[in-house]
C-alpha positions in Angstrom: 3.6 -10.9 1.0 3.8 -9.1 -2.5 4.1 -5.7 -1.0 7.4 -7.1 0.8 8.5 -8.8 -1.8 8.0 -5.6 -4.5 9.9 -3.5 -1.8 12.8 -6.2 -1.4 13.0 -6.6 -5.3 13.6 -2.6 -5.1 10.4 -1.1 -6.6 10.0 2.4 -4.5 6.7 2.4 -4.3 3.4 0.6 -3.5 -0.6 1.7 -3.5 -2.9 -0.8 -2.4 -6.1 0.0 -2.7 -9.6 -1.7 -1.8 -13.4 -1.5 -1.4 -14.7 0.2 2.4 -15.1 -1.7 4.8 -18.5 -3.2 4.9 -19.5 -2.4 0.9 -17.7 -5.2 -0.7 -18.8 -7.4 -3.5 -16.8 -10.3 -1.6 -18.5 -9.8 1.4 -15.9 -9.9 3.7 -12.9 -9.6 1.0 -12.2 -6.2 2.5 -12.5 -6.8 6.8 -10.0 -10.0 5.1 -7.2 -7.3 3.9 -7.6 -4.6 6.7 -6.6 -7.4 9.1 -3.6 -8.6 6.3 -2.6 -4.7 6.1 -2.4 -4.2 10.1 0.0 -7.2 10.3 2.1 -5.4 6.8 2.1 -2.1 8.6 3.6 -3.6 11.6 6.3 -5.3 9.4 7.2 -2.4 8.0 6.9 -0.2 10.8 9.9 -2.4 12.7 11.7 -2.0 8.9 11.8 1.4 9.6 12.9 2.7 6.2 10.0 1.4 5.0 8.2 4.5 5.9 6.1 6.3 3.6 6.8 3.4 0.7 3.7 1.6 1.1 -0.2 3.5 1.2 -3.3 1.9 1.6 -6.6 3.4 1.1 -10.2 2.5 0.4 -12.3 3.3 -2.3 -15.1 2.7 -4.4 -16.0 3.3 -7.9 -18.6 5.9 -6.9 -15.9 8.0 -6.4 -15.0 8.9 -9.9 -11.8 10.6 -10.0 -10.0 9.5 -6.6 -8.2 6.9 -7.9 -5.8 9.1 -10.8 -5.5 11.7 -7.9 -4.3 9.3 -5.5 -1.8 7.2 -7.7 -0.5 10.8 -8.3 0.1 11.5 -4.6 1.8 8.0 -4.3 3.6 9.3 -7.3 5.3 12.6 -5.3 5.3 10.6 -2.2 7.4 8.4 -3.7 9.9 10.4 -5.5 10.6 12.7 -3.0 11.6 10.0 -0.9 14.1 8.7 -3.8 15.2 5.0 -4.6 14.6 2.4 -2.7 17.7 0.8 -1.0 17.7 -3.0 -0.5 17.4 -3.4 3.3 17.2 -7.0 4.0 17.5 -10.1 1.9 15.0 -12.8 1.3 
């Protein structure tokens, strides 16, 4: 819900970003999202526009240095795809 909501309110741009699946502190935190971010990505498939505004990825902090470089992709992703217009109202 706050993915849609940041995207109605106009922001351009969204990373969400989690453990893997199956090395989570929460135990099950992460198979909990990946089941939430299948029912987002349908949403915003049927938006259409909404493609390439929202990325999801796993990571862990073992990987020292992935996060920076993938905020930055986000980043260029983003801004090549210019503002956000407002495509439906809440």
């Amino acid at each position: 819900m706050h993915v849609l909501m940041a995207l109605q309110e106009g922001i351009d741009g969204v990373l969400v970003a989690g453990c893997h699946l199956g090395d989570c502190h929460y135990k099950r935190g992460n198979l909990m999202a990946e089941n939430r971010i299948a029912v987002l990505r349908a949403v915003l498939r049927a938006a259409g526009a909404m493609k390439g505004r929202a990325r999801f990825a796993h990571i862990s902090t073992a990987e020292r240095g992935i996060l920076p470089r993938l905020i930055e992709e986000v980043k260029q992703e983003v801004k090549a795809l210019g503002p956000i217009e407002q495509l439906w109202v809440v």
